[in-house]
N, C-alpha and C positions, 0 to 999 in steps of 0.2 A: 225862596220857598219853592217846591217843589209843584207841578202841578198835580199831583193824587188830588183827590177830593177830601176837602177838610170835612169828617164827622163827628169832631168834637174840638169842641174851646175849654180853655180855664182861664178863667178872669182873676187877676190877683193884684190884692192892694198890699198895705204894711197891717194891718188886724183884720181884714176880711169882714169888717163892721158895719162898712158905712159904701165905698163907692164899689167894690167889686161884687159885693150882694147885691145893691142895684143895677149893675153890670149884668150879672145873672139874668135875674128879675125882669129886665125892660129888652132885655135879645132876647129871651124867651118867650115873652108876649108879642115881639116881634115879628119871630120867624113863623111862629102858631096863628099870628095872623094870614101868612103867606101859604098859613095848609102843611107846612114841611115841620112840626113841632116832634116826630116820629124820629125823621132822620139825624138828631143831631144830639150826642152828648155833650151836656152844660151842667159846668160845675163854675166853684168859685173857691180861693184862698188866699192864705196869706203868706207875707215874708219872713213875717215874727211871729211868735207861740205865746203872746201877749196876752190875744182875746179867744183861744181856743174853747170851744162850745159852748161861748158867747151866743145869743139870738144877737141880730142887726140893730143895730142904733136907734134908740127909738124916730128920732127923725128922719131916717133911710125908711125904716117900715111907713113913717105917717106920710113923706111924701109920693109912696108908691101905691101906698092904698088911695092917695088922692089921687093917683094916674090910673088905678081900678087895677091895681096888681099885690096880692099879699105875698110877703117876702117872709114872714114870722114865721116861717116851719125852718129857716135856713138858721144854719151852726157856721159858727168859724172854725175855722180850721188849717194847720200849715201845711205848704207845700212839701209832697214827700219827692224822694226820688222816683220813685215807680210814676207818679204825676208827669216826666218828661216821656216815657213811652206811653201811656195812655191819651194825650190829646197830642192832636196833629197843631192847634194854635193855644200859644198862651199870651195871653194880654195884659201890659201889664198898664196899671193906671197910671204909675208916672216915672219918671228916669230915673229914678232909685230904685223902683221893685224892678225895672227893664235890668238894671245892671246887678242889681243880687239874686236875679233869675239868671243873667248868664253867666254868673260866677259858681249856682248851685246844675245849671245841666248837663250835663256828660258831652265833650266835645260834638259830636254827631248829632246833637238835639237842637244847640244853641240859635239855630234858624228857624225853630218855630217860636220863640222867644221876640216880642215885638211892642212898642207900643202901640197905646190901642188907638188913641186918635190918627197917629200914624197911618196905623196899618188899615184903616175904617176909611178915613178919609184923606188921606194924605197929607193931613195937620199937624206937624211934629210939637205939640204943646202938651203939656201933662193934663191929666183931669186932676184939678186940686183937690186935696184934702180938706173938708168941709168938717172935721171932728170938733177944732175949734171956733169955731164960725156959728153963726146961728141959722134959722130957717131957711133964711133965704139963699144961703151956700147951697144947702140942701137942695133946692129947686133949681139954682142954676146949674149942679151937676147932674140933676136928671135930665134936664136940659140938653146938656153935652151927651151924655151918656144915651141918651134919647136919638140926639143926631145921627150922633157916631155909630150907634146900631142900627138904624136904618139901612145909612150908607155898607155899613158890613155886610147886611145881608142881602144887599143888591149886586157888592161883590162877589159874594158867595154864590147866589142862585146864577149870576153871568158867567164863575166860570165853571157852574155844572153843566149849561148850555152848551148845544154844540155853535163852532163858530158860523158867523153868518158866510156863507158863501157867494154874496151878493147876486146868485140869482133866484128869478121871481120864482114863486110856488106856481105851482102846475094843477094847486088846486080849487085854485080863484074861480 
C-alpha cells in the first residue's frame, strides 16, 4: 500500500446485509468520534447482486442501535468497477470477498484490496458470517468489527501524522 493518505474505504461482505453495513456503521461512529467524520469517504458493498436494495439485517440494525448507531437508511448494493478507483482501501470481511475482490480489480488496484482484520489489526482471521447464526453472532461481530475499527483508525490518524523525530518540543 502506498503511503498517500487513505480518504475513503469500502467495506464489502457476500450481501452487504449484515457485516459490512456494520463495518460501515461502527468506523463511522468511530472516526466521528475522533472529530475527523468530514475527512473520509465510507461506503459499503457486496460480492453478489443477491441482496441489492436490501435495508441491513434486521439483527445488524438491532445490534447497532443497541451500540447507539442507526444503520436503516443503508441499501445493499454490488461492487462496480468504478468502486476500485473511487476508494483508496477496500476491506473485505472474509477470504472469499478478499479473493473475488481481487479477481474483479483492474491489475493496478489489486493493492488496495485487503482484509479487514488484517489490515486493522494484524489478525489474518475472517469476520464471520453471522446470517445463519442467531443474536448472539451478531454481537460477537460488532464486537470484532468494533476492535478492528478502532485499531484502523489509529492506523490511519498515525499515518496522517508527521513522524516523531524524537526530539523534544521547544514549546514545553
Amino acid at each position: 500500500m502506498s503511503a498517500k493518505p487513505i480518504k475513503s474505504i469500502l467495506f464489502v461482505c457476500l450481501g452487504n446485509i449484515c457485516r459490512s453495513p456494520l463495518a460501515e456503521g461502527v468506523f463511522q461512529a468511530v472516526w466521528t468520534e475522533r472529530g475527523l467524520a468530514r475527512d473520509m469517504l465510507l461506503d459499503s458493498a457486496a460480492t453478489s447482486g443477491w441482496e441489492v436494495g436490501s435495508a441491513p439485517d434486521p439483527r445488524a440494525m438491532a445490534i447497532a442501535a443497541h451500540h447507539g448507531r442507526d444503520i436503516s437508511g443503508q441499501r445493499a448494493r454490488k461492487i462496480t468497477p468504478q468502486d476500485f478507483h473511487r476508494f483508496d482501501l477496500i476491506l473485505g470481511m472474509d477470504r472469499s470477498n478478499v479473493a473475488d475482490l481481487r479477481a474483479l480489480a483492474p491489475a493496478a488496484m489489486r493493492d488496495r484490496v485487503h482484509l479487514f482484520l488484517e489490515f486493522a489489526q494484524g489478525d489474518a482471521r475472517d469476520v464471520p458470517d453471522p446470517y445463519y447464526e442467531g443474536q448472539e453472532a451478531f454481537a460477537e461481530v460488532y464486537r470484532m468489527i468494533r476492535e478492528a475499527s478502532e485499531a484502523l483508525a489509529m492506523r490511519l490518524t498515525a499515518r496522517a501524522s508527521p513522524p516523531d523525530n524524537g526530539q523534544a518540543s521547544s514549546t514545553i
